[in-house]
N, C-alpha and C positions, 0 to 999 in steps of 0.2 A: 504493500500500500504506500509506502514512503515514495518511493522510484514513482508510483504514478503519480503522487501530486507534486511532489519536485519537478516533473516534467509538466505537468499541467499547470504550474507555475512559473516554467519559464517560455510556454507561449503567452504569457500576459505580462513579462515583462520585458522580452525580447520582441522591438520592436520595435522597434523601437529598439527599446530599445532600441522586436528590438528596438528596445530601449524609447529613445524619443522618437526615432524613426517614423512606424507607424503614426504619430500622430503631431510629424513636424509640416511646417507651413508651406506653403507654397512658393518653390523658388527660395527658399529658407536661408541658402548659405549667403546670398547679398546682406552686406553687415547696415541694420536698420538706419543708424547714424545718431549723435548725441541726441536723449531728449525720447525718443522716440520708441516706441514698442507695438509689443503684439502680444494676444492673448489666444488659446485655443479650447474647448472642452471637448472630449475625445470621448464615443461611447463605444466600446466594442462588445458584441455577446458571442459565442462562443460554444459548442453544443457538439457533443463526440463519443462514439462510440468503442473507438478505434485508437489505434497506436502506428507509430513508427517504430518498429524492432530495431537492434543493434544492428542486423544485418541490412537495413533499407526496405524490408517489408513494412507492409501495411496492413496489419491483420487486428483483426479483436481484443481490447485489451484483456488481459491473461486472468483479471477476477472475470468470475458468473455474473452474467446480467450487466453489466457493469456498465456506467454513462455518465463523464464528465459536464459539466454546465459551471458556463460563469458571465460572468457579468463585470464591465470593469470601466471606471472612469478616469481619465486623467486630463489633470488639468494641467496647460504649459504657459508660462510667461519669459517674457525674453525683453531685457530692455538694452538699448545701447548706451553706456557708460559713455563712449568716445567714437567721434565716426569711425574707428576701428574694431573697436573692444565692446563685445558684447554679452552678457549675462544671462544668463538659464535656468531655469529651474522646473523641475515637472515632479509632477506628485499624483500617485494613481490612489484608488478607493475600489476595493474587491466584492465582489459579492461571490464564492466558490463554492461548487457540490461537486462529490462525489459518490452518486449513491450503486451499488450491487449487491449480490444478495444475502448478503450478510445485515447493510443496514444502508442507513443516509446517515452523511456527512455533508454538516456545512461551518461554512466560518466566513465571517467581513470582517472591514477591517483596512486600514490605511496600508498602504506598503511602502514598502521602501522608497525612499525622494533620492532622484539624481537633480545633482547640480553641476551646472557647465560653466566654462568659458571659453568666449570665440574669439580668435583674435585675426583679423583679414591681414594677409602678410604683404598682397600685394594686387594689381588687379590692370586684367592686361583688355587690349581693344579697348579704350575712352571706359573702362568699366565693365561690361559687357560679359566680360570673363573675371569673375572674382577666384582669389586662391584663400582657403583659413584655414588656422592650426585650430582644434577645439582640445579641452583637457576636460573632463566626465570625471567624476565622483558620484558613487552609489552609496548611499548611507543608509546602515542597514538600520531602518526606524521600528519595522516588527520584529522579534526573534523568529528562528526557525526551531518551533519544536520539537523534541524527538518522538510524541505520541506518535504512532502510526494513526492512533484512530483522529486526527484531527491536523486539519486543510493547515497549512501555513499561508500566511500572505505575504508573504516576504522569504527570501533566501538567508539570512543572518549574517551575513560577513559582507566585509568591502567591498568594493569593487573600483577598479581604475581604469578609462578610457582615455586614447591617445586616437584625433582624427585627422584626416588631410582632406579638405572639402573642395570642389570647383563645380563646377556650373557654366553655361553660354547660354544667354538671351537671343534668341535669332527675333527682335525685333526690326524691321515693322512688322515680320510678321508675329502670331500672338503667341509664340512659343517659346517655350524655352528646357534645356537638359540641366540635371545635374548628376556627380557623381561623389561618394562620402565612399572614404574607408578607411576603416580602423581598426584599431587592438583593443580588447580586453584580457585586463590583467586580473585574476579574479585571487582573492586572499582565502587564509586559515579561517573556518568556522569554528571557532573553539570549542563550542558546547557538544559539535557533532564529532569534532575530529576530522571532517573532512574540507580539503580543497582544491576546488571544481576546477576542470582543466580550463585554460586560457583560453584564450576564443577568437579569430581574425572577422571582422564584421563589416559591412558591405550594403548600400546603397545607390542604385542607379535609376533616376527618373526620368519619366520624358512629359510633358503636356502643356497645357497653357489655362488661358482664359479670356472673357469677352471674344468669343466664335459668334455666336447670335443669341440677344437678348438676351447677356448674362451669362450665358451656358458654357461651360467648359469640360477639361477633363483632364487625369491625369494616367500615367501605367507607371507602377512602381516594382522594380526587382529589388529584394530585402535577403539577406538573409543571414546564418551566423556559421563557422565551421570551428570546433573545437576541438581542443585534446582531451585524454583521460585526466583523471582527477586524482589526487592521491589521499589515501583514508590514515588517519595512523601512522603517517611516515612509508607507507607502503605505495607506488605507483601500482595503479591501474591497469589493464591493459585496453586495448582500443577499442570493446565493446562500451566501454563507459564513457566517450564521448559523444556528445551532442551536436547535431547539423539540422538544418531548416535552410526550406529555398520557398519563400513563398512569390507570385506574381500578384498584384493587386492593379486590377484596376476601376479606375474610381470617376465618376461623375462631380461635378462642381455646378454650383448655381451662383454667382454673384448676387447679392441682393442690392448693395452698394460697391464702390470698388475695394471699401475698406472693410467688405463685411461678406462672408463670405459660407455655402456651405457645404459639403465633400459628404457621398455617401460612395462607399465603396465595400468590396470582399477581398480577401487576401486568400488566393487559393497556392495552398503548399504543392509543389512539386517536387519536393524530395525532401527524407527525414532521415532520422538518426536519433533513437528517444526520445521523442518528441512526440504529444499526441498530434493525431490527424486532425479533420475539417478544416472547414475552411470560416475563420474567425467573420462577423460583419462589424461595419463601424459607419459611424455617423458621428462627424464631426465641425463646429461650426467656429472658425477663425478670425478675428477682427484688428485691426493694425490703426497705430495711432500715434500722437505725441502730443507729451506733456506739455507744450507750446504754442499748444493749441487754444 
């Protein structure tokens, strides 16, 4: 039971992760500039019967009956300290089941908060092409239990992200690409004894906005590739690392040009303990500044 919700845990926080991913802004790596910000609320549900095996299958998960469900909000704020240097913060809210036939399991509950900072190094074509280092802190706000019979919302130890972001605007036309990737360096859980193998993490998007009457769209490739983890001082072998490749793509509505709102599906195309489905999300964006 542990192994499932650890992994059922880390489709809601990779996303973002992975991490912020999942639920960052549109065209996001442009650094917003002094004064100025952006806010997002992020709804994703979640509903699965199934697993990704160590070997890449996709079969049943291994209890009787057995159906994960969740439910998860996260809220992200992002201000720019200096037209360079910009600031992060994203904070999820869980709602998780796990029930089979033994029993139901659930638990809420705030998760872990990562905090960022971005900083643009450099930006080529009149701007058009921006380049940023980002540095990620996961602070583990819930513990992770050792109950088997009870959901964590949270992983319980550190975490450290190192990113390198770009992007191209192919304006006039209403498009634009980006591309984000990085390392995670994941720490000792002391309570468990275990620590989760490293992770190399990846974002590639493509889309735009204002097509007609608002309408937009976006297609995002996300995903995470990790090593084994070591329990006890003991390395792992390569069944206990985790991989996800999910595709999303996603619809936009402008309501204004600074308000904005994304409904899309992240469907996985390849796993590695990791459960299956395909996650939905609804999320609504708004950009602005204190100068206003």
């Amino acid at each position: 039971m542990r192994f499932l919700t650890s992994g059922f845990i880390a489709v809601l926080l990779a996303p973002a992760a992975l991490m912020a991913m999942a639920s960052s802004p549109l065209h996001g790596q442009w650094p917003v500039g002094q004064g100025n910000y952006w806010v997002k609320g992020s709804f994703f549900h979640h509903q699965t019967t199934q697993e990704f095996r160590s070997n890449g299958d996709k079969r049943d998960f291994l209890a009787v009956d057995a159906e994960s469900r969740s439910n998860a909000f996260f809220l992200d704020a992002l201000i720019g300290v200096t037209d360079r240097l910009d600031v992060w913060v994203q904070a999820p809210y869980f709602d998780l089941s796990f029930d089979d036939a033994t029993g139901d399991r659930n638990s809420t509950g705030i998760g872990d908060i990562r905090l960022s900072a971005r900083y643009n190094l450099f930006q080529l074509r009149g701007g058009s092409i921006p380049v940023s280092a980002r540095f990620t802190a996961k602070v583990p706000v819930a513990d992770l239990t050792i109950d088997a019979e009870v959901i964590p919302v949270g992983e319980g130890q550190w975490d450290y992200e190192a990113w390198l972001e770009s992007g191209i605007s192919l304006w006039p036309l209403p498009l634009y690409s980006v591309v984000w990737v990085g390392y995670r360096w994941r720490t000792l859980n002391e309570e468990t004894t275990r620590e989760p193998g490293d992770e190399v993490t990846f974002l590639a998007e493509f889309g735009g906005t204002g097509w007609v009457g608002g309408l937009g769209g976006k297609v995002v490739l996300d995903g995470i590739f990790g090593r084994a983890g070591i329990i006890q001082g003991i390395q792992l072998g390569p069944d206990d690392r985790r991989e996800i490749l999910y595709v999303g793509p996603t619809a936009i509505y402008g309501f204004t040009p600074n308000t904005m709102l994304e409904v899309g599906v992240r469907i996985p195309l390849l796993g590695s303990n990791f459960p299956a489905g395909a996650p939905l999300q609804i999320g609504l964006f708004h950009q602005g500044s204190f100068f206003d």
